[in-house]
TORKOL-4160 file (C-alpha; in steps of 0.2 Angstrom, whole numbers, padded with zeros to 4 digits, m for minus):
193
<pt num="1" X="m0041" Y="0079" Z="m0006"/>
<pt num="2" X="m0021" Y="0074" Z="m0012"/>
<pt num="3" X="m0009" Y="0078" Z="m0004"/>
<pt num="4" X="0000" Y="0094" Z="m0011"/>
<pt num="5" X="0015" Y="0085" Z="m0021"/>
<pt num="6" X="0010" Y="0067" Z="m0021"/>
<pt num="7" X="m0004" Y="0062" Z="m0020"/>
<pt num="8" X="m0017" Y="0059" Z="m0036"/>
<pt num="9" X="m0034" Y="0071" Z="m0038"/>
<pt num="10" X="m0048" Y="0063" Z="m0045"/>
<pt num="11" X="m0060" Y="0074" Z="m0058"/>
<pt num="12" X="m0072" Y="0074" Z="m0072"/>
<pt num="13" X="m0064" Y="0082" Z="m0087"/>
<pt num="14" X="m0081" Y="0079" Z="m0095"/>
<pt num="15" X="m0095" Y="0069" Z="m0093"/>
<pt num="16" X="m0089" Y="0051" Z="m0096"/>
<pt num="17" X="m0073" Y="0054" Z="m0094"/>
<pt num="18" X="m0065" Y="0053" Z="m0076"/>
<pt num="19" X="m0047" Y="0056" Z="m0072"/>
<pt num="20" X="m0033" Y="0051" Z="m0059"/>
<pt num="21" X="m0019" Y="0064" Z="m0059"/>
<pt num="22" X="m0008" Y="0074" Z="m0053"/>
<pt num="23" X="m0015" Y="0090" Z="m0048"/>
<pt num="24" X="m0015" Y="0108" Z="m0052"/>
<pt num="25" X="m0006" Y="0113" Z="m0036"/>
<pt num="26" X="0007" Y="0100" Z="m0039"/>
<pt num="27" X="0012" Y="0111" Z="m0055"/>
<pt num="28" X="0011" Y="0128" Z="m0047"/>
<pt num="29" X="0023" Y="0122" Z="m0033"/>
<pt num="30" X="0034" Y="0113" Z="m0046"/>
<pt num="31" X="0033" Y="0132" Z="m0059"/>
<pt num="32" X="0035" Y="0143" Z="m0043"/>
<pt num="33" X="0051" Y="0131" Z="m0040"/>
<pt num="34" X="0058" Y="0133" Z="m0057"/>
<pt num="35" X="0058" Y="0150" Z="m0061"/>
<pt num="36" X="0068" Y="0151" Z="m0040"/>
<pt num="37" X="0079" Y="0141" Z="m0048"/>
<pt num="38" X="0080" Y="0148" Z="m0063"/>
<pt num="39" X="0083" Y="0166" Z="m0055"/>
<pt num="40" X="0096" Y="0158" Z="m0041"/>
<pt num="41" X="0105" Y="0152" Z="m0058"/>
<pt num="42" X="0106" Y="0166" Z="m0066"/>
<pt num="43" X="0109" Y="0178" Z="m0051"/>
<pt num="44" X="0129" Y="0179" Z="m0054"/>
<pt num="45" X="0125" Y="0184" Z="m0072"/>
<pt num="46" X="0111" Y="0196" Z="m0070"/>
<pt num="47" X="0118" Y="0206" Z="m0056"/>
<pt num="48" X="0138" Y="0203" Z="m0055"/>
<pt num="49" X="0142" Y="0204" Z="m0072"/>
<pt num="50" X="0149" Y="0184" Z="m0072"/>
<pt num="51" X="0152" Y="0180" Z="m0092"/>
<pt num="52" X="0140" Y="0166" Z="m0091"/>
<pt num="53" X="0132" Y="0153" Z="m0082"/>
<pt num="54" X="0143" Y="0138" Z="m0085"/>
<pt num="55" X="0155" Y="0141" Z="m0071"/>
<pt num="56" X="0157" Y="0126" Z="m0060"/>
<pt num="57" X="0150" Y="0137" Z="m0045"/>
<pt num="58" X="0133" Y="0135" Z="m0053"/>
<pt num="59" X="0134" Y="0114" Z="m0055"/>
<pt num="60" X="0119" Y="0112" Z="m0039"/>
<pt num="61" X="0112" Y="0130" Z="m0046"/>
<pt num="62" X="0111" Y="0121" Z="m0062"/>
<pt num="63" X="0105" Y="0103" Z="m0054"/>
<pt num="64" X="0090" Y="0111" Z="m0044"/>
<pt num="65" X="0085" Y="0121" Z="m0060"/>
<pt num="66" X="0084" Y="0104" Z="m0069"/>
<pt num="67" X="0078" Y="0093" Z="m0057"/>
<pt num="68" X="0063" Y="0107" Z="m0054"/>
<pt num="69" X="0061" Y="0108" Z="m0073"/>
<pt num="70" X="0059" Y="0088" Z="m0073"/>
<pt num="71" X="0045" Y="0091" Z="m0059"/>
<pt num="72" X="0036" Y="0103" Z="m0071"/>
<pt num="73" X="0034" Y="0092" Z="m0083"/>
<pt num="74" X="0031" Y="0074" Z="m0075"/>
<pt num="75" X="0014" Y="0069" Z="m0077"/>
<pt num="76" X="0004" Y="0052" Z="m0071"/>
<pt num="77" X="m0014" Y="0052" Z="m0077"/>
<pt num="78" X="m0027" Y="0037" Z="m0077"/>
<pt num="79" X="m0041" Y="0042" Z="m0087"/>
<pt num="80" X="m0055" Y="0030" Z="m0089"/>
<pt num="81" X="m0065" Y="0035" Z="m0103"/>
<pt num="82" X="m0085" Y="0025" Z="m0104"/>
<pt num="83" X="m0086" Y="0034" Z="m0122"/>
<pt num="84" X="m0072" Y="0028" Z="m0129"/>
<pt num="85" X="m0073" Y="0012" Z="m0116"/>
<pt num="86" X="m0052" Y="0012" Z="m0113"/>
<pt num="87" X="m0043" Y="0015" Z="m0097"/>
<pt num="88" X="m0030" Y="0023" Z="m0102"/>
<pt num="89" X="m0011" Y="0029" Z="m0091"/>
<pt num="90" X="0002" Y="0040" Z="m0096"/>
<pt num="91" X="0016" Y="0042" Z="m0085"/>
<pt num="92" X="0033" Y="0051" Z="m0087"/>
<pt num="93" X="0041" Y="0069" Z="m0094"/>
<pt num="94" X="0027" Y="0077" Z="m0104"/>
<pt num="95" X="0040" Y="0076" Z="m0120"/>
<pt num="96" X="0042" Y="0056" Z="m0118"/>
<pt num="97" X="0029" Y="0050" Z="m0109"/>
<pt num="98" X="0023" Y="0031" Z="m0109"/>
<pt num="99" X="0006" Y="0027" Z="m0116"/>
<pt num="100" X="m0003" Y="0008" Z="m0111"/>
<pt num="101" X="m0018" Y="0006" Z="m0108"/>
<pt num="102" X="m0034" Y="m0008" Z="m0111"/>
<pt num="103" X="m0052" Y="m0010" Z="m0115"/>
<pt num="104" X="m0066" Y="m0003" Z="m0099"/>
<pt num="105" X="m0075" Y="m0021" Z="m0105"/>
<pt num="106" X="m0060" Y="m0030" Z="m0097"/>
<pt num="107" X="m0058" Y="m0021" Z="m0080"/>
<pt num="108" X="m0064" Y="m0035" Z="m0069"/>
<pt num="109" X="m0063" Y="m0023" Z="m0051"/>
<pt num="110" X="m0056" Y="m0009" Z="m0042"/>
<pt num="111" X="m0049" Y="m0011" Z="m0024"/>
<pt num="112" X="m0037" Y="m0006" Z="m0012"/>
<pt num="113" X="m0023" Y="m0015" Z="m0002"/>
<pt num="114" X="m0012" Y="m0012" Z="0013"/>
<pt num="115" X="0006" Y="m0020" Z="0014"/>
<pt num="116" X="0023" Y="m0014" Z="0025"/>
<pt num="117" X="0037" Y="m0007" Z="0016"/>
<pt num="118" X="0052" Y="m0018" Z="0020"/>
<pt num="119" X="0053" Y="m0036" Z="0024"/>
<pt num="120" X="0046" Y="m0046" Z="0038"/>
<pt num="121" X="0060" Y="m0056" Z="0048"/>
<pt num="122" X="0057" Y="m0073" Z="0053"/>
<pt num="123" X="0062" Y="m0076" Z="0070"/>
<pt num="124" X="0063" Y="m0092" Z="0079"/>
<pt num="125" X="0050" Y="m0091" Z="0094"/>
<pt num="126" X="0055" Y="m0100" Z="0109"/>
<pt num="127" X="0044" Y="m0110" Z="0120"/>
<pt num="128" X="0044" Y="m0115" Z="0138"/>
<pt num="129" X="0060" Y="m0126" Z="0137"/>
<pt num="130" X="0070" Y="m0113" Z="0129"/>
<pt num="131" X="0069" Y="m0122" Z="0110"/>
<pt num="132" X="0064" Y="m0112" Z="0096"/>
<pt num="133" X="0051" Y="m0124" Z="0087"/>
<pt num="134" X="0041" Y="m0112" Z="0074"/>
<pt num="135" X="0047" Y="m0097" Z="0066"/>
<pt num="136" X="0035" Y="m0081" Z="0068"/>
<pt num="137" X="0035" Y="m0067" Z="0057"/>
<pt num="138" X="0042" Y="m0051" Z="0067"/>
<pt num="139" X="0042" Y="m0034" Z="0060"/>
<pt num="140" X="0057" Y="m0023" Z="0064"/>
<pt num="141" X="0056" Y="m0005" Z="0069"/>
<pt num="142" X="0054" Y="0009" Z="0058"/>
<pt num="143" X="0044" Y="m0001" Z="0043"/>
<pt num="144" X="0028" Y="0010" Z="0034"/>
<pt num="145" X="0013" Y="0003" Z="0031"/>
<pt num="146" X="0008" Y="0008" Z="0012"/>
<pt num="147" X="m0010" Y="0008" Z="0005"/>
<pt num="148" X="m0012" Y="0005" Z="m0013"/>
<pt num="149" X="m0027" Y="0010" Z="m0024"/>
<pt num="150" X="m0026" Y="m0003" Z="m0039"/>
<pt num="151" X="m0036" Y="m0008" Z="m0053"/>
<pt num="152" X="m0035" Y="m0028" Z="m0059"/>
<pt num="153" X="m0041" Y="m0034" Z="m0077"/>
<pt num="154" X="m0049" Y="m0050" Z="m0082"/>
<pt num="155" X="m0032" Y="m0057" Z="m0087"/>
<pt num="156" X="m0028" Y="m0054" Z="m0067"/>
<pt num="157" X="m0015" Y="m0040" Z="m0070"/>
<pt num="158" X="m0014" Y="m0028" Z="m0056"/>
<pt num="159" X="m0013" Y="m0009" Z="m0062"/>
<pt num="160" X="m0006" Y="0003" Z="m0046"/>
<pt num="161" X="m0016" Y="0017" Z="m0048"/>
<pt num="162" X="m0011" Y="0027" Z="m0034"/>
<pt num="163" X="0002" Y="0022" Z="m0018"/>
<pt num="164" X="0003" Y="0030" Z="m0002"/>
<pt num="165" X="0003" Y="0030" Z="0017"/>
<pt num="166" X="m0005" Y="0020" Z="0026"/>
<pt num="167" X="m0015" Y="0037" Z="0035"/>
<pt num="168" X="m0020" Y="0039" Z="0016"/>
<pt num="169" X="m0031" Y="0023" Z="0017"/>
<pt num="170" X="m0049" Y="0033" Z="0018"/>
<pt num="171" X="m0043" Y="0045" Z="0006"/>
<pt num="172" X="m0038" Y="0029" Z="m0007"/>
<pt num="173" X="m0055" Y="0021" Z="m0001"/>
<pt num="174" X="m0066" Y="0036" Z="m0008"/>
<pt num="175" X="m0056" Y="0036" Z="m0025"/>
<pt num="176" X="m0057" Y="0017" Z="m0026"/>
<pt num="177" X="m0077" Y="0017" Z="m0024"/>
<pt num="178" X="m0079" Y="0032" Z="m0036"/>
<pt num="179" X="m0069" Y="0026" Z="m0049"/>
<pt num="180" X="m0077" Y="0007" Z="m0047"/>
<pt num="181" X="m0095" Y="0016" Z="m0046"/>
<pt num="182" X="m0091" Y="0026" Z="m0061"/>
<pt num="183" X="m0085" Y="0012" Z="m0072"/>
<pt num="184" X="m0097" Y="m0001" Z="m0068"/>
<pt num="185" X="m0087" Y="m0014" Z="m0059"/>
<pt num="186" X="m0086" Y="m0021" Z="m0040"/>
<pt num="187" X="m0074" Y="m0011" Z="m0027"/>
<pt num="188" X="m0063" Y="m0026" Z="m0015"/>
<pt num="189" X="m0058" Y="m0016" Z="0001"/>
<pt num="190" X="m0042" Y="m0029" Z="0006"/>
<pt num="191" X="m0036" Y="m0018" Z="0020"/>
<pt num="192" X="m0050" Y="m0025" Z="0032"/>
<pt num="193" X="m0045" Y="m0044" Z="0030"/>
């Protein structure tokens, strides 16, 4: 199960058709949001008699609204269709969303990855005479560990199919194995190297 606003569900539209998305919950929560921020807009007109709702009062009333509006209308689907053998994304507002995709024959495997947000550090190490000699990687406080779920293609492009926390790593594992399993093709697990 996705979390409720960012995470990815996976479901079968029909049979031979799977589908990475956002989920039904995600635009509930977003609708429920926009007509609040609709309401909290047009408050001052509806029930103080204010001319309009183009007063400058209004500006974060009228930046919420939007920015609730645009969280309606996003959308982030893989679908990975046998029938029509294309893996297919679509990303962006549904009015001017971006379409790639590329043929299921050339999806080489499906796998996950774990990485720390941030940078590492390198540090000199001192030894016994007080000399730094080698440098070791240190990781500095506060850095995320981030799971990735991602498809790669025969030409070795990597396709990010779904980013998370690192507590997601199970969840992104299940996705990864049925989506492998359901289009043919090996699942790498690069988390436990």
């Amino acid at each position: 199960m996705a979390s409720i606003l960012g995470g990815l569900t996976l479901y079968e539209r029909r049979p031979g058709r799977l589908v990475l998305a956002l989920s039904a919950v995600h635009r509930i929560v977003f609708g429920v949001l926009s007509a609040l921020a609709a309401f909290i807009l047009c408050f001052g007109v509806l029930f103080e008699g204010e001319p309009t709702i183009l007063l400058g009062r209004n500006a974060l009333a009228m930046v919420l609204a939007l920015t609730m509006l645009f969280g309606l209308v996003y959308e982030d689907r893989w679908t990975f269709d046998r029938a029509a053998g294309r893996v297919e994304n679509r990303f962006g507002t549904l009015f001017l969303a971006r379409r790639t995709g590329f043929p299921m024959a050339d999806l080489e495997r499906i796998g996950i990855e774990r990485f720390t947000r941030g940078r590492l550090v390198e540090t000199p190490e001192p030894t016994a005479s007080g000399l730094a000699e080698g440098l070791r990687p240190r990781r500095r406080w506060g850095r995320q560990a981030i799971v990735r779920l991602i498809a790669v293609d025969r030409a070795g492009s990597v396709h990010v199919l779904e980013m998370g926390p690192g507590s997601r790593q199970a969840e992104m594992r299940s996705l990864g194995l049925r989506i492998a399993g359901f289009c043919g093709v090996r699942f790498e697990d690069a988390t436990t190297v």
